[in-house]
C-alpha positions in Angstrom: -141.6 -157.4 -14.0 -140.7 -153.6 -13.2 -143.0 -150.9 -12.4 -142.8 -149.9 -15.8 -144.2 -152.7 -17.2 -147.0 -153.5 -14.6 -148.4 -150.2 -15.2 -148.3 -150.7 -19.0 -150.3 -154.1 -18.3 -152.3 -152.4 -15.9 -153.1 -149.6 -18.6 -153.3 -152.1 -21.3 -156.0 -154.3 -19.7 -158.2 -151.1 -18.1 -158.1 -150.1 -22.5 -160.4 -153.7 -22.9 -162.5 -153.0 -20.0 -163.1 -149.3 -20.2 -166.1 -150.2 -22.5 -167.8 -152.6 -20.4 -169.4 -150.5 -17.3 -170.1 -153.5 -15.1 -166.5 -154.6 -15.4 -165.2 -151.3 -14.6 -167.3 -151.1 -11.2 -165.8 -154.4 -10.3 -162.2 -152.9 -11.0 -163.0 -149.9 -9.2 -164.3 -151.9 -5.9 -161.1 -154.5 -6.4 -159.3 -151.5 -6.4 -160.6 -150.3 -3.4 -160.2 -152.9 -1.5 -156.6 -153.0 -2.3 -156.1 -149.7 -1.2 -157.8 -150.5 2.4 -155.4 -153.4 2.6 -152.5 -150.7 2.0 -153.5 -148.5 5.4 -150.5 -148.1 7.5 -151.6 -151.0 10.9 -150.2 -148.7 13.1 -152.6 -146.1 12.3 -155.4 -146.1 14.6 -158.2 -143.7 15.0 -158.9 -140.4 17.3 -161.0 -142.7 19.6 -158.1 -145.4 20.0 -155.6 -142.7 20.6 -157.6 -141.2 23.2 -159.1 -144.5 25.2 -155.8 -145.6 25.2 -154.5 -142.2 27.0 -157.5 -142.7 29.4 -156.5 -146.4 29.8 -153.0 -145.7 31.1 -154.0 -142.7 32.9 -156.8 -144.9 35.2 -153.4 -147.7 35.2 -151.3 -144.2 36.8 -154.2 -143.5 39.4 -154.7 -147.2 40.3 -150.4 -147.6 40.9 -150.0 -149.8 37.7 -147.1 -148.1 36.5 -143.2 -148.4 36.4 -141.9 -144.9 38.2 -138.3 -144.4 37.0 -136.4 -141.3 39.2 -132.8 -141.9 37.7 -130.5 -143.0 35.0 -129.9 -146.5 36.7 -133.4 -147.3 37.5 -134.0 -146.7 33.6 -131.3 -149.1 32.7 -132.5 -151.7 35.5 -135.8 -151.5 34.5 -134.9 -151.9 30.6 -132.1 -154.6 31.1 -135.4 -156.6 32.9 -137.4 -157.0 29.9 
């Protein structure tokens, strides 16, 4: 089915509903709930972002990190993973 057609469909059926109020709140929190499934998973909030810069700042001060001073300690250290 194209994208044409679904949104026909789509239009067609919200035509028999639109007269029914409790059938268009269900639509509307279906809808909804499809959109929250659609957020990008990468995304992740101001607070994330910033615990996670404090995490791997306390991993720096404690000597958790890799330190990489040249070209051939980059490609030793990326050839180990």
């Amino acid at each position: 089915m194209t994208t044409m057609q679904l949104n026909a469909e789509i239009l067609r059926n919200m035509s028999i509903i639109a007269e029914d109020e409790n059938l268009l709140k269900r639509a509307a929190k279906y809808l909804r709930k499809l959109v929250a499934e659609k957020k990008d998973p990468t995304e992740i909030s101001k607070e994330e972002f910033f615990a996670s810069i404090e995490k791997g700042e306390e991993e720096y001060r404690q000597g958790k990190t890799h330190h990489i001073d040249s070209v051939e300690a980059l490609h030793d250290f990326l050839n180990s993973l």
